[in-house]
KOLBAVO-328275 format. One record per residue (C-alpha): x negated, z, y; residue number from 1. Coordinates in steps of 0.25 Angstrom, whole numbers. Each point is the difference from the previous one (the first is absolute). Example, Ala and Ser with C-alpha at 12.3 -4.5 7.8 and 13.67 -1.06 7.14 Angstrom:
2
px	pz	py	num
-49	31	-18	1
-6	-2	14	2
END
This chain:
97
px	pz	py	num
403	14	-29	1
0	8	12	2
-4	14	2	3
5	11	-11	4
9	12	4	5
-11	11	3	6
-8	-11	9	7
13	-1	6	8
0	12	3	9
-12	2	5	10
0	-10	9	11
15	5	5	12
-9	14	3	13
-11	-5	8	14
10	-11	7	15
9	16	1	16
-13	8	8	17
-6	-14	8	18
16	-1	6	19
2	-14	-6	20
16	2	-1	21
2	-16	-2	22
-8	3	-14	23
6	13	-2	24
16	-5	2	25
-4	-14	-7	26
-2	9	-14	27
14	6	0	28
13	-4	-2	29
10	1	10	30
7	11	-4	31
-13	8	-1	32
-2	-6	13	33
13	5	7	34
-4	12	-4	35
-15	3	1	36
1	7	16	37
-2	14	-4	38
-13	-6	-9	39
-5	-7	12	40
3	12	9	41
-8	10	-9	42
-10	-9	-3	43
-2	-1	17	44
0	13	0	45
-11	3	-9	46
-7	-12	4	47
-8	-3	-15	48
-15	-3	0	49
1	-3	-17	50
8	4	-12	51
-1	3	-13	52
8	-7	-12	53
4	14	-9	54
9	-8	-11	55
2	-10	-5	56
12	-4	-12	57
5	-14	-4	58
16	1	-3	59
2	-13	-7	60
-2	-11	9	61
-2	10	13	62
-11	6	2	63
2	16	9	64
-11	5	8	65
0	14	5	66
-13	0	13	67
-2	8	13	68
-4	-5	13	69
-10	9	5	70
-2	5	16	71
-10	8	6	72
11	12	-1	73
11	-4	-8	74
3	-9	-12	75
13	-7	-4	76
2	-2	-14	77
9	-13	-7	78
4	-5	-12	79
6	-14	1	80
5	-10	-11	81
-7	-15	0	82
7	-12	-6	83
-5	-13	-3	84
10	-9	10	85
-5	-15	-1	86
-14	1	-1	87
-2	13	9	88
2	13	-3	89
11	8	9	90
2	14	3	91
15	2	-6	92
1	14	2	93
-8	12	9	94
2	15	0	95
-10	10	6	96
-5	13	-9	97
END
């Protein structure tokens, strides 16, 4: 079995701060993928060095994480939706906080 849905997204982050998009992209679908700009943008923008997981809830099958990217002067916070698709766990839907 591969990795679960919190070590998905903790790989996701640190692939999010180092500027490994191919990573980033690969773990959502392509409807959040169509529509992750604004995401990309601010997280540009603030230019992350960490972040911090700040919940965590299984809903069913899925599980939903709320976490903030963290810059030297600015944080962005999210709180996206993880589904087991195959074997890999995808981001189904993303909103900031």
């Amino acid at each position: 079995m591969g990795l679960g849905a919190r070590e998905t997204l903790e790989r996701h982050a640190n692939a999010a701060i180092s500027g490994d998009m191919e990573t980033v992209l690969g773990d959502l679908t392509p409807e959040v993928a169509a529509n992750i700009g604004p995401v990309a943008e601010a997280l540009a923008t603030i230019k992350p060095n960490s972040f911090e997981i700040m919940d965590e809830a299984k809903d069913g099958e899925r599980y939903v994480f709320s976490y903030r990217y963290i810059g030297s002067d600015a944080d962005l916070k999210l709180k996206t939706t993880w589904e087991l698709q195959g074997d890999a766990w995808k981001v189904i839907a993303a909103e900031p906080l």
